[in-house]
Residue frames as a rotation matrix with the C-alpha (Angstrom) as fourth column:
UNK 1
0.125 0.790 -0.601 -49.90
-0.829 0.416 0.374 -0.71
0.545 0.451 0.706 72.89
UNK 2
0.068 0.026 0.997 -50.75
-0.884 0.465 0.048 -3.13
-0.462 -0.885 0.055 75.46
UNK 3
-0.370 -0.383 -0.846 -49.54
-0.882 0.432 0.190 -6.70
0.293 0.816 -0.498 73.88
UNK 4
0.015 0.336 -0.942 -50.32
0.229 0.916 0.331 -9.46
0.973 -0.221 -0.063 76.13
UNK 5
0.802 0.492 -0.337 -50.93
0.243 0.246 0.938 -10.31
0.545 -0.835 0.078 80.39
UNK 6
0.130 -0.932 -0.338 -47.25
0.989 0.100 0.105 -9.49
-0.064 -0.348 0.935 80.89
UNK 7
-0.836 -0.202 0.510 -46.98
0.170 -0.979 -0.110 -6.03
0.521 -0.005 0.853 79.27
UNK 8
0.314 0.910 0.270 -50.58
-0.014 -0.280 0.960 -5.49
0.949 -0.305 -0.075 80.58
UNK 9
0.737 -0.217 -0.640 -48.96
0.603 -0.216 0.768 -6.37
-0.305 -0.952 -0.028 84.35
UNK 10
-0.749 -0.662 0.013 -45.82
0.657 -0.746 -0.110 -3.55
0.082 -0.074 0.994 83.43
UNK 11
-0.340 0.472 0.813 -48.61
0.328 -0.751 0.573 -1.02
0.881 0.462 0.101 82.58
UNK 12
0.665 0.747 -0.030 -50.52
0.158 -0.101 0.982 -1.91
0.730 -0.658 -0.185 85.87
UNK 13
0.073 -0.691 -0.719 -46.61
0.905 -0.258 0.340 -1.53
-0.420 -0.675 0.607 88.38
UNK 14
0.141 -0.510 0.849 -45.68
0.033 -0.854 -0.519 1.31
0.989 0.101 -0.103 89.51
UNK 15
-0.830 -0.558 -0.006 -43.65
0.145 -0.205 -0.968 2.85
0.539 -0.804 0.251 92.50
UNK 16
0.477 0.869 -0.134 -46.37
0.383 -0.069 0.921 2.43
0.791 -0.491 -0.366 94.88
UNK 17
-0.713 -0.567 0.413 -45.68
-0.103 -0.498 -0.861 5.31
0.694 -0.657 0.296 97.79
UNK 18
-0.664 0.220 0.714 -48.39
-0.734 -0.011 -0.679 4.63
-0.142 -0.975 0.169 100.16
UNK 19
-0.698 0.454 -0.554 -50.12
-0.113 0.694 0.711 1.27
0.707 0.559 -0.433 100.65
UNK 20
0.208 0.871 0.444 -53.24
-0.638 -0.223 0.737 0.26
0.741 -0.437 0.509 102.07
UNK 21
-0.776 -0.575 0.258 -52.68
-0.568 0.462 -0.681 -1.48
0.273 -0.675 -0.686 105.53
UNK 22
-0.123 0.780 0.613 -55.76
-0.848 0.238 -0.474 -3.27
-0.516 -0.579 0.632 105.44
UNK 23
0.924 0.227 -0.307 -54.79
-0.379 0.456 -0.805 -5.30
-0.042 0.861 0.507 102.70
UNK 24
0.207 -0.722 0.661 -52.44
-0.630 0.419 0.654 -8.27
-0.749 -0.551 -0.368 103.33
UNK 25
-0.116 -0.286 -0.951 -50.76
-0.864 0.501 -0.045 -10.49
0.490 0.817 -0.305 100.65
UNK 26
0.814 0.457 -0.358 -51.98
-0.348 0.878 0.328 -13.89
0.465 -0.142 0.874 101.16
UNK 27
0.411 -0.597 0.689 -49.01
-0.346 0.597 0.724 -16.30
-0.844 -0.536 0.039 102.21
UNK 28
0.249 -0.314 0.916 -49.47
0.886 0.456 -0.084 -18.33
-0.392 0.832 0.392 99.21
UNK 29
0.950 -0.047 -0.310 -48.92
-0.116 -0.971 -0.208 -15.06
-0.291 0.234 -0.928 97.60
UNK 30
0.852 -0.520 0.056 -46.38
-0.450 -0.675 0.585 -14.12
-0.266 -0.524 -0.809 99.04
UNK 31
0.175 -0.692 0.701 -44.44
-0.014 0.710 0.704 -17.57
-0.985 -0.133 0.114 98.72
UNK 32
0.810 0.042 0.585 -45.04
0.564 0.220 -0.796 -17.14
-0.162 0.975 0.155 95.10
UNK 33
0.978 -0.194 0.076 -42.93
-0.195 -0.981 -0.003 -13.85
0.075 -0.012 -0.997 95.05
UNK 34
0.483 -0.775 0.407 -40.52
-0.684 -0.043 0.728 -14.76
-0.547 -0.630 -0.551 97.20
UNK 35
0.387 0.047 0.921 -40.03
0.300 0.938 -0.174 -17.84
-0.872 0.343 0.349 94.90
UNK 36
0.861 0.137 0.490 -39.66
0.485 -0.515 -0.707 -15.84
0.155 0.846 -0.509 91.81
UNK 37
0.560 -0.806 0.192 -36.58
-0.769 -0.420 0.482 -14.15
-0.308 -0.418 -0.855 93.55
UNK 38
0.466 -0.413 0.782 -35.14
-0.463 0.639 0.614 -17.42
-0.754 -0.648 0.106 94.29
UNK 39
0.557 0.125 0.821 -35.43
0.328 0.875 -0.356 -18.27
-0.763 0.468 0.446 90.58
UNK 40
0.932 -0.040 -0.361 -33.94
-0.294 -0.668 -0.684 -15.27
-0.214 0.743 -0.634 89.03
UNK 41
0.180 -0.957 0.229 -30.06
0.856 0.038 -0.515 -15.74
0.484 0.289 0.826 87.34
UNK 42
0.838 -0.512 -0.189 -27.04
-0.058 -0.429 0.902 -14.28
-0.543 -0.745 -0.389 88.63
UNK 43
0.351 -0.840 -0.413 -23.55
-0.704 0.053 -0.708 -13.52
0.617 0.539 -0.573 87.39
UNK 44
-0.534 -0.652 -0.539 -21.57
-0.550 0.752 -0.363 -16.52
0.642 0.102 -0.760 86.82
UNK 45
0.195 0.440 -0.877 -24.28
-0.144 0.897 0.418 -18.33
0.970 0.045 0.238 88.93
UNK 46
-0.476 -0.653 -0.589 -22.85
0.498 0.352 -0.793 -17.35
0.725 -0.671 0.157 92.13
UNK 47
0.324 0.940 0.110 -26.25
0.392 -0.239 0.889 -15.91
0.861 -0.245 -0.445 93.78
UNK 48
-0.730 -0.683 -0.027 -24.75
0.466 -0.469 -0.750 -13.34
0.500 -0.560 0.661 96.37
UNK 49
-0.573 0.301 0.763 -27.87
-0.333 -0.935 0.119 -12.20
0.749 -0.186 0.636 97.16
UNK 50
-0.709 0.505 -0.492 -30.00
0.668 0.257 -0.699 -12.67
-0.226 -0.824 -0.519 100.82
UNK 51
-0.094 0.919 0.382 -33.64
0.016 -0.382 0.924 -11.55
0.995 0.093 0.021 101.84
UNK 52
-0.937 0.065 -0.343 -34.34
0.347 0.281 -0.895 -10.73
0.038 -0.958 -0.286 105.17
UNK 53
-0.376 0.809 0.452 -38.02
0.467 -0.256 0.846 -10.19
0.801 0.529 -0.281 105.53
UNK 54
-0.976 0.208 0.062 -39.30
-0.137 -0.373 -0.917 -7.70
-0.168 -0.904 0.393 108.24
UNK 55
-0.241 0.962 -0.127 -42.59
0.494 0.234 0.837 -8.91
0.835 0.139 -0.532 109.58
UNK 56
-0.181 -0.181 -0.967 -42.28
0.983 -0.007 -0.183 -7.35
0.027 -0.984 0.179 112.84
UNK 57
0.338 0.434 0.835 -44.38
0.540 -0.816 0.206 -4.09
0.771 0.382 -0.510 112.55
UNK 58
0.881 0.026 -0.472 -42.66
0.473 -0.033 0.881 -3.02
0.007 -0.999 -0.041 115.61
UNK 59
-0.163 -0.933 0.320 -39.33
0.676 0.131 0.725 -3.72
-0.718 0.335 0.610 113.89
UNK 60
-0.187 0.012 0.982 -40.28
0.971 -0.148 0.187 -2.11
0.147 0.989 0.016 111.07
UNK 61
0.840 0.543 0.007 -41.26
0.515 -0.801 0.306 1.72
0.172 -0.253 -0.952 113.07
UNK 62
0.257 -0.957 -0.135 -37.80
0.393 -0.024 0.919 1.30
-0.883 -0.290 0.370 114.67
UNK 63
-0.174 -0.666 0.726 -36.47
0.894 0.202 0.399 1.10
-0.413 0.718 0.560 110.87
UNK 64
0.728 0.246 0.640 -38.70
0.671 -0.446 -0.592 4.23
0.140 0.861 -0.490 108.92
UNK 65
0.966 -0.104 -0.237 -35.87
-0.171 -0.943 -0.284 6.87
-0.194 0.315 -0.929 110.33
UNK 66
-0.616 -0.722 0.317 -32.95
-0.159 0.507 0.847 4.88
-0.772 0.471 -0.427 108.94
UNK 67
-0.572 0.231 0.787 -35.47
0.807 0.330 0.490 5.31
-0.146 0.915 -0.375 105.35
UNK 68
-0.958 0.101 0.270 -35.93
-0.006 -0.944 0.331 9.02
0.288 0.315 0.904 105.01
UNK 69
-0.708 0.655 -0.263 -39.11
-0.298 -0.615 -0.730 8.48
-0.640 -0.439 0.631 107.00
UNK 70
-0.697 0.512 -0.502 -40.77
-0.663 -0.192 0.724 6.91
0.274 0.837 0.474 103.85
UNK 71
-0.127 0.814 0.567 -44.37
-0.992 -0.101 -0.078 5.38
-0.006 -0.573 0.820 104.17
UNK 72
0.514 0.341 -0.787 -44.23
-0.590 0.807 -0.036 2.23
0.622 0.483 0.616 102.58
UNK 73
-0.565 -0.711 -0.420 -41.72
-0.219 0.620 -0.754 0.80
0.796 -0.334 -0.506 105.65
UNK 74
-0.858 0.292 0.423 -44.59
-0.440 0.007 -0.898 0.94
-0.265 -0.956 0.122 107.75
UNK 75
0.186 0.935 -0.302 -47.73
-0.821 -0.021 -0.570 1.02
-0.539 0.354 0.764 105.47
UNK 76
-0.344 0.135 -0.929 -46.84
-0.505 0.807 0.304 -2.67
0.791 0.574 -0.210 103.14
UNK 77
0.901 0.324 0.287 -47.86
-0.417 0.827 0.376 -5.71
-0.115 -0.459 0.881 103.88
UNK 78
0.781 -0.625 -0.021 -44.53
0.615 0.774 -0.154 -7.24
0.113 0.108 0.988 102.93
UNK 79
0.795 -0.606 0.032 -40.86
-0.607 -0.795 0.018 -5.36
0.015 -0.033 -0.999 103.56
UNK 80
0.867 -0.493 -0.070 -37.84
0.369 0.543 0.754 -6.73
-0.334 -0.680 0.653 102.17
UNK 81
0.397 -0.884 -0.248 -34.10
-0.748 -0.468 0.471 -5.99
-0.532 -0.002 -0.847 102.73
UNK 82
0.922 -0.349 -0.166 -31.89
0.102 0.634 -0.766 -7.27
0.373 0.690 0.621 100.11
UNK 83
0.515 -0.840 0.168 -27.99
-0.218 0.061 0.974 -8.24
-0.829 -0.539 -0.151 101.30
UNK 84
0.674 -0.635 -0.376 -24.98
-0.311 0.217 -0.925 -8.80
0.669 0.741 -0.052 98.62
UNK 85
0.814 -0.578 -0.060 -22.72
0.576 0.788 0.219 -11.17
-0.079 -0.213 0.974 99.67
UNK 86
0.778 -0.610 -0.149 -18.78
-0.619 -0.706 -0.344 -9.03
0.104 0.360 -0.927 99.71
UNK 87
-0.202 -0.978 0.047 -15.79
-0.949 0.207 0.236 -10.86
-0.241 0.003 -0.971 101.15
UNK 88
-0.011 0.229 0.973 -17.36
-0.055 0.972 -0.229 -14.45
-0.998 -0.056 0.002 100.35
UNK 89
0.791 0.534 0.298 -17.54
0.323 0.050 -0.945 -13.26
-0.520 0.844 -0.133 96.49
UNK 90
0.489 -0.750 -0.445 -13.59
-0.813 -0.577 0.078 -12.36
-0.315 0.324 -0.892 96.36
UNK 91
0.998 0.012 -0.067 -12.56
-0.038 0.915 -0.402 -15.64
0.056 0.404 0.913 94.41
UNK 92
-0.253 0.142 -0.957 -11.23
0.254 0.964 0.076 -18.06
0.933 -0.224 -0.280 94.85
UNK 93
-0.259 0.332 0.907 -13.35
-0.960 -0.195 -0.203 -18.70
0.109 -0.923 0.370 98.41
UNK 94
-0.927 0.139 0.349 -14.84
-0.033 0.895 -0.445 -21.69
-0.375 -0.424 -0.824 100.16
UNK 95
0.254 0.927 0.277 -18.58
0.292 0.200 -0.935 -20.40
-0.922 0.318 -0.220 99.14
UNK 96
0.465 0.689 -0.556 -17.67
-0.760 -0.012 -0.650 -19.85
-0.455 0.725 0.518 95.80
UNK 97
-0.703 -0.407 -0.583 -16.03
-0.564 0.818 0.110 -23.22
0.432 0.406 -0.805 95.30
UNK 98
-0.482 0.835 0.267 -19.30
0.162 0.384 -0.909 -24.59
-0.861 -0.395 -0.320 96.99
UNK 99
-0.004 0.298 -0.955 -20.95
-0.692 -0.690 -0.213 -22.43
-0.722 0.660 0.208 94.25
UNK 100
-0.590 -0.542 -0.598 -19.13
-0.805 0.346 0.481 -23.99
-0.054 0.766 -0.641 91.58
UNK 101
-0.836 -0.395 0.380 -18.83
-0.470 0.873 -0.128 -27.33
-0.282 -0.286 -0.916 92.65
UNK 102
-0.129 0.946 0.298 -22.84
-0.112 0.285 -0.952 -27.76
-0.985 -0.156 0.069 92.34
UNK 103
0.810 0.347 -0.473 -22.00
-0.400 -0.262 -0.878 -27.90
-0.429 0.900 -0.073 88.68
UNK 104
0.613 -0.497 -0.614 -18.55
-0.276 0.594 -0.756 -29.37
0.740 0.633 0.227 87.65
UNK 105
0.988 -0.026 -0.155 -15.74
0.152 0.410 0.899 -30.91
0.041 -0.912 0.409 89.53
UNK 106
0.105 -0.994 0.021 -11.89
0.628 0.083 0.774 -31.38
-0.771 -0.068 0.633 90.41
UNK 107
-0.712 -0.694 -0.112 -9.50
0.510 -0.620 0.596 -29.47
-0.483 0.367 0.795 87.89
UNK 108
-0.143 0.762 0.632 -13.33
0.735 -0.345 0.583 -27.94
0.662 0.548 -0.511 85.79
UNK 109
0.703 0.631 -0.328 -14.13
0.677 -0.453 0.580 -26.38
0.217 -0.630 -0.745 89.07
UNK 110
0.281 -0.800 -0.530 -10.78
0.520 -0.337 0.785 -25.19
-0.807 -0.496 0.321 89.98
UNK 111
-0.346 -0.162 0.924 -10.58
0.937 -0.001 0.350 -23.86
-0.056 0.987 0.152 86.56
UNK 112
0.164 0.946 0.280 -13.52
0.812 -0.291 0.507 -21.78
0.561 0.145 -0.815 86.98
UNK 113
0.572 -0.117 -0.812 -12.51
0.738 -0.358 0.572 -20.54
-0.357 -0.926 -0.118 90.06
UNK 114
-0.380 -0.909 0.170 -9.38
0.808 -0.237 0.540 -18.89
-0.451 0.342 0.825 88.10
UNK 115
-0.273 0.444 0.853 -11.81
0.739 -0.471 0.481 -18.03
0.615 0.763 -0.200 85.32
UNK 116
0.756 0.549 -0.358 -14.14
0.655 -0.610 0.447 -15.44
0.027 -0.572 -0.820 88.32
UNK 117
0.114 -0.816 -0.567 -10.69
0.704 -0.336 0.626 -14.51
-0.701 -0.471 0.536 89.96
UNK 118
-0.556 -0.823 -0.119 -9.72
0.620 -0.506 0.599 -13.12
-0.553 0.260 0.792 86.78
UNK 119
0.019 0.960 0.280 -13.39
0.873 -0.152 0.463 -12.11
0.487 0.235 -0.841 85.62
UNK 120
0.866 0.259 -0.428 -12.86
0.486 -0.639 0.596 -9.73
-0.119 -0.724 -0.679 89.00
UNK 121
-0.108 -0.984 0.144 -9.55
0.779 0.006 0.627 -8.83
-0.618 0.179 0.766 88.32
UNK 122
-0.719 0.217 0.660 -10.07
0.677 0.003 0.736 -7.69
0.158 0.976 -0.149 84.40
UNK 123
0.033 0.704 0.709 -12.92
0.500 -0.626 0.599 -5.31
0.866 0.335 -0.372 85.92
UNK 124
-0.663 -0.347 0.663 -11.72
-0.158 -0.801 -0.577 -3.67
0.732 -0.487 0.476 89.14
UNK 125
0.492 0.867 -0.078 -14.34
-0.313 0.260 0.913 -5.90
0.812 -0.425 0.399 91.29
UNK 126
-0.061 -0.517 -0.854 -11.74
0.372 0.782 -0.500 -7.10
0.926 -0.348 0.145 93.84
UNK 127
-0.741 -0.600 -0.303 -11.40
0.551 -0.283 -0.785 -4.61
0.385 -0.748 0.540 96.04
UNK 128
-0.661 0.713 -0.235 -14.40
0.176 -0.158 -0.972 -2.08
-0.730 -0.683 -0.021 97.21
UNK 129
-0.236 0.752 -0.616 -16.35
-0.960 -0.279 0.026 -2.14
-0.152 0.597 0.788 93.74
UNK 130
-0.973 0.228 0.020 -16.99
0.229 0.967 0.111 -5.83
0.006 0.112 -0.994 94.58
UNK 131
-0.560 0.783 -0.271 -20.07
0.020 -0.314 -0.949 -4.19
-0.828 -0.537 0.160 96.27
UNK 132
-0.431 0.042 -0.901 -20.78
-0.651 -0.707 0.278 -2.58
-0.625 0.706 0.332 92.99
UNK 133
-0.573 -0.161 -0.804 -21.01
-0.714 0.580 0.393 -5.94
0.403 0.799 -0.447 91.12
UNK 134
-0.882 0.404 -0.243 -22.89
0.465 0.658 -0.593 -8.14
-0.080 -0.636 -0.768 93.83
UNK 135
-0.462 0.689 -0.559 -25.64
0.036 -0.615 -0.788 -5.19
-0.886 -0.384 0.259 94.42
UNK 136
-0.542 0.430 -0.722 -26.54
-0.825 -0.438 0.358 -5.86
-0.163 0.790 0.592 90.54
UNK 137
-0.869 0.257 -0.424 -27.76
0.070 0.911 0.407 -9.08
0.491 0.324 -0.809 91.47
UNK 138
-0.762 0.513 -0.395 -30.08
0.249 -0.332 -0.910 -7.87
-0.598 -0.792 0.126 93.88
UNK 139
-0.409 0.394 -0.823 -31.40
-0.752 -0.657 0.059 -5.50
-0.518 0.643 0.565 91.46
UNK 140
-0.833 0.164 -0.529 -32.07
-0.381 0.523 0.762 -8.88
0.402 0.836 -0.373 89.09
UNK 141
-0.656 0.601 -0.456 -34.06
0.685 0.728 -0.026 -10.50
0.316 -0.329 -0.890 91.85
UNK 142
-0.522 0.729 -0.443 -35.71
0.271 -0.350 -0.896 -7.61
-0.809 -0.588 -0.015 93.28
UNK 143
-0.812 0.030 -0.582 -37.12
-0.569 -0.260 0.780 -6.90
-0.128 0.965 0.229 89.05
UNK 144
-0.780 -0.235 -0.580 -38.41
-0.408 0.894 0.186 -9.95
0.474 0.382 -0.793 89.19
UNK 145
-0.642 0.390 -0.660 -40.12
0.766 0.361 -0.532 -10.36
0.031 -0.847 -0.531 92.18
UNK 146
-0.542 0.325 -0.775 -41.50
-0.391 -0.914 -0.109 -6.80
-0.744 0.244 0.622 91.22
UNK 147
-0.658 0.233 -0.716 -42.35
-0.749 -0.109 0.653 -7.86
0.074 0.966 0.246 87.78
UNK 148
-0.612 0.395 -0.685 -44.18
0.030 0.878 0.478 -11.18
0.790 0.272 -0.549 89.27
UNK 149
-0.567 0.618 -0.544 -46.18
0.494 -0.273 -0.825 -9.18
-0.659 -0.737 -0.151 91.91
UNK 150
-0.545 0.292 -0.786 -47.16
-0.601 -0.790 0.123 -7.05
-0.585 0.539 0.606 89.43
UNK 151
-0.589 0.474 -0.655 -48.60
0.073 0.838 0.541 -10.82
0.805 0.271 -0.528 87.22
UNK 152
-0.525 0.313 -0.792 -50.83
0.768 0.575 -0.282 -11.30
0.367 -0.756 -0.542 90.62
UNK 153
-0.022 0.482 0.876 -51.90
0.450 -0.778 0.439 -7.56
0.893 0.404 -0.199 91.02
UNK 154
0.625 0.494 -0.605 -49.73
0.755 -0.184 0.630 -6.42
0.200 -0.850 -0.488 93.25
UNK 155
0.809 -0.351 0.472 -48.08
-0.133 -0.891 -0.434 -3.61
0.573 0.288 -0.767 94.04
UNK 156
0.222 -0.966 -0.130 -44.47
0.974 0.214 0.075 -3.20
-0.044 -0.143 0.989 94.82
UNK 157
0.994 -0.080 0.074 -42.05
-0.075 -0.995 -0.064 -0.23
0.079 0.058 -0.995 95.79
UNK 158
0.098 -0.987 -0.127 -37.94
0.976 0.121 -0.183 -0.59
0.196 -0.106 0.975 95.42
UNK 159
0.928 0.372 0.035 -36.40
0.326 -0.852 0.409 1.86
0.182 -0.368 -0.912 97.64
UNK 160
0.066 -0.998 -0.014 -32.82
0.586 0.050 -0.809 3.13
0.807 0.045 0.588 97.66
UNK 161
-0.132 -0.248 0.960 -33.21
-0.301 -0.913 -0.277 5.95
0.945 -0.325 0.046 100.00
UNK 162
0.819 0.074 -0.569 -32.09
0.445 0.545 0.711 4.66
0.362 -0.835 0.413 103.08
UNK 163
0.184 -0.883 0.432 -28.78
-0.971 -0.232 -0.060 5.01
0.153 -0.408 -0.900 105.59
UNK 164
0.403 -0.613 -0.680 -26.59
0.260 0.789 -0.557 2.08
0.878 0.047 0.477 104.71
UNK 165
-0.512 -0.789 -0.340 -24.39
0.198 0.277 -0.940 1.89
0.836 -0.549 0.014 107.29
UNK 166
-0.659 0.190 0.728 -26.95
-0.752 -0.183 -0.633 2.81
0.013 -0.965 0.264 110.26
UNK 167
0.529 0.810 0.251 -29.29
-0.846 0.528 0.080 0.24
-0.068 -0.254 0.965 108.78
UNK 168
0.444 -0.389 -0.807 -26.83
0.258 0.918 -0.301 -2.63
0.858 -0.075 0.508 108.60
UNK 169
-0.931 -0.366 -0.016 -25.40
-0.008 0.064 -0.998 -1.48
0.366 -0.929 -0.062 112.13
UNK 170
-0.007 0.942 0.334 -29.58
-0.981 0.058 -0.183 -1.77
-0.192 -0.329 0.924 113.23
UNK 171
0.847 0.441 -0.297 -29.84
-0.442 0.894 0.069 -5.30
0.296 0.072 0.952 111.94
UNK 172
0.891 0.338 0.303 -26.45
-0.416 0.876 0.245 -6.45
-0.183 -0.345 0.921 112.69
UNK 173
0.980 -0.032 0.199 -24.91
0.167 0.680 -0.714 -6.78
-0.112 0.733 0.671 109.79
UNK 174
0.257 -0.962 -0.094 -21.30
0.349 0.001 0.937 -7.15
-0.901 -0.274 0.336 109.59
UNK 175
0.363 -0.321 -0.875 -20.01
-0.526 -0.845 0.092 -4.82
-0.769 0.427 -0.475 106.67
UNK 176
-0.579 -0.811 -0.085 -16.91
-0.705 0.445 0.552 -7.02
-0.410 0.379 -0.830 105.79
UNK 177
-0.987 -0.061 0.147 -19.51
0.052 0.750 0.660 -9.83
-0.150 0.659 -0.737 104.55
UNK 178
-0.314 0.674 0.669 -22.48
0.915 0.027 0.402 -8.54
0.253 0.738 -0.625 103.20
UNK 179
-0.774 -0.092 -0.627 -24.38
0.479 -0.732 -0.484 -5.18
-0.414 -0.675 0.611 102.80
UNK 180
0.005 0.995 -0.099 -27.65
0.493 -0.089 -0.866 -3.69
-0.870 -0.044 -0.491 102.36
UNK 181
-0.946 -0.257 -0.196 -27.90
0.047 -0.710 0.703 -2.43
-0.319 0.656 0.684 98.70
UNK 182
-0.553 0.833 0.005 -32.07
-0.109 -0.079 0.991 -2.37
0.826 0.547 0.134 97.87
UNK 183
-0.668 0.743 0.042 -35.32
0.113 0.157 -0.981 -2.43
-0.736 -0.650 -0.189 100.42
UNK 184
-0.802 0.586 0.115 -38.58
-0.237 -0.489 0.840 -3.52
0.549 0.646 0.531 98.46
UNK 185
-0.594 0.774 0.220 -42.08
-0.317 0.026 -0.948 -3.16
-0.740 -0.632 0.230 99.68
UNK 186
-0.839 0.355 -0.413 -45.10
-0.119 0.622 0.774 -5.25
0.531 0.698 -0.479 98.71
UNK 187
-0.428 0.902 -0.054 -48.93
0.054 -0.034 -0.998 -4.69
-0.902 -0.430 -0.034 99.03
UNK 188
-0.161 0.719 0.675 -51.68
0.979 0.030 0.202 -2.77
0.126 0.694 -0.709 97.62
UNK 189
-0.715 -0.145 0.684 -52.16
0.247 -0.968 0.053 0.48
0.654 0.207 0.728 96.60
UNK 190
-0.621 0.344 -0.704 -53.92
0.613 -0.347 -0.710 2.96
-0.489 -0.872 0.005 98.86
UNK 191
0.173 0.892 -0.418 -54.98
-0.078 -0.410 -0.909 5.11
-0.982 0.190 -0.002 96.13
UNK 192
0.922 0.344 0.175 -55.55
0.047 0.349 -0.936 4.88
-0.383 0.871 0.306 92.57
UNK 193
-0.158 -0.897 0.413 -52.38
0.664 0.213 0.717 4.72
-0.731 0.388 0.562 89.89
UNK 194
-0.149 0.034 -0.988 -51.60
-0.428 -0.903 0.033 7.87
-0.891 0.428 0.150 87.98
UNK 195
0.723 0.588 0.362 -52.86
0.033 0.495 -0.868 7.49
-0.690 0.640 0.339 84.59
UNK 196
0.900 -0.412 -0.142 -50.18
-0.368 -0.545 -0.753 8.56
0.232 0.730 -0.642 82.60
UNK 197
0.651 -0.708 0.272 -46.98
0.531 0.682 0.504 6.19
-0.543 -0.183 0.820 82.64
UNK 198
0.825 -0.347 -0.445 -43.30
-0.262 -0.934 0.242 7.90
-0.500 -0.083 -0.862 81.89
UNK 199
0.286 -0.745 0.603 -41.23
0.172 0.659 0.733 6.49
-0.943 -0.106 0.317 79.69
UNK 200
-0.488 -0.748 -0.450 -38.89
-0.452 -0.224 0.863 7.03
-0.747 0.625 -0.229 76.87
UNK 201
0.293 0.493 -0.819 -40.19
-0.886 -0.182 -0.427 6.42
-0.360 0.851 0.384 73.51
UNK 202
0.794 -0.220 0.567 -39.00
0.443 0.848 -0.291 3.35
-0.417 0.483 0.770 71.31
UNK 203
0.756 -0.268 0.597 -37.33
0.204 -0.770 -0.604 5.50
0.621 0.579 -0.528 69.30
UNK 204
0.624 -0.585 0.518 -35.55
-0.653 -0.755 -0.067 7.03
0.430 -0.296 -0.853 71.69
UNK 205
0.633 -0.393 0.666 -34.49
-0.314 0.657 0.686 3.85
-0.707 -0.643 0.293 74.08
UNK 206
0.674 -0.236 0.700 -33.66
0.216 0.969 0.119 1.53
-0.706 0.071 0.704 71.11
UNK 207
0.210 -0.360 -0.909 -31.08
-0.692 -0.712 0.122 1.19
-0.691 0.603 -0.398 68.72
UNK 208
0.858 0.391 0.334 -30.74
-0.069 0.731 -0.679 -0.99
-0.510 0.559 0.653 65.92
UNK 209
0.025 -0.894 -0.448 -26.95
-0.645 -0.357 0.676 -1.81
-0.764 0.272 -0.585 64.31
């Protein structure tokens, strides 16, 4: 049961797989979106995540076989790569005592710092499941930015199926401090949305203690 302009924009997203290239997200649009990222929350506040936006339609042919070939890396109007932050997020660091700092000072901050350290510690995040933990911020902002195209009637597509390690050796990207963990795309549908929407019951999702 559709409730209000919000659940009405869930009803209207879905995984859009092939979009219409004649149809361009404004700018202002766009800036909204991108905004909406910027605003989302993060664990402990220490935003690990980057955007790299591929406007280059050139750039962006180069990329589809390093993405299984899929349409939407050619066919959006918008394409972006999401980055997690890795050796800059092993507390205590310089960026996250920058982090911090933008919020308390002297022995508070240095406090804090401890507090992460042992935050990572306490969950096995130090070493190569940092990745693991950073790459769920992504995931918050790319929701978002999904969930506020979707307010504006547009369409959106969040792709995992990629080659990580040929597309961050394509762009660049040095391993040891950050690494591709999400690509979303962002237009307009090409053809209509299936009527019928998949999802677990109430019932079944929720539980009540």
């Amino acid at each position: 049961m559709k409730i209000n302009a919000f659940i009405d924009a869930m009803y209207f997203r879905h995984a859009c797989k092939i979009f219409d290239k004649n149809k361009k997200i404004s700018k202002e649009d766009f800036e909204i979106i991108l905004e909406s990222g910027r605003l989302s929350p993060s664990s402990l506040g220490l935003e690990p995540t980057r955007m790299l936006v591929i406007k280059n339609s050139a750039l962006r042919e180069k990329m589809k076989p390093l993405c299984w070939n899929q349409e939407q890396i050619t066919t959006a109007s918008e394409l972006v790569v999401f980055k997690s932050k890795v050796a800059d997020m092993k507390a205590p660091t310089n960026y996250t005592r920058t982090m911090v700092a933008r919020r308390m000072e002297g022995e508070k901050c240095d406090a804090y710092q401890e507090r992460i350290k042992g935050y990572l510690l306490d969950n096995d995040l130090l070493g190569e499941n940092i990745i693991n933990w950073t790459a769920r911020q992504a995931y918050l902002m790319a929701s978002s930015m999904m969930n506020c195209a979707a307010f504006m009637g547009i369409d959106s597509c969040p792709m995992e199926g990629f080659e990580q390690k040929l597309l961050e050796k394509f762009f660049e990207i040095d391993s040891f401090k950050e690494r591709i963990v999400l690509i979303v795309a962002f237009g307009y549908r090409f053809n209509e949305q299936p009527i019928q929407k998949y999802r677990l019951s109430k019932d079944e999702l929720i539980e009540y203690k």
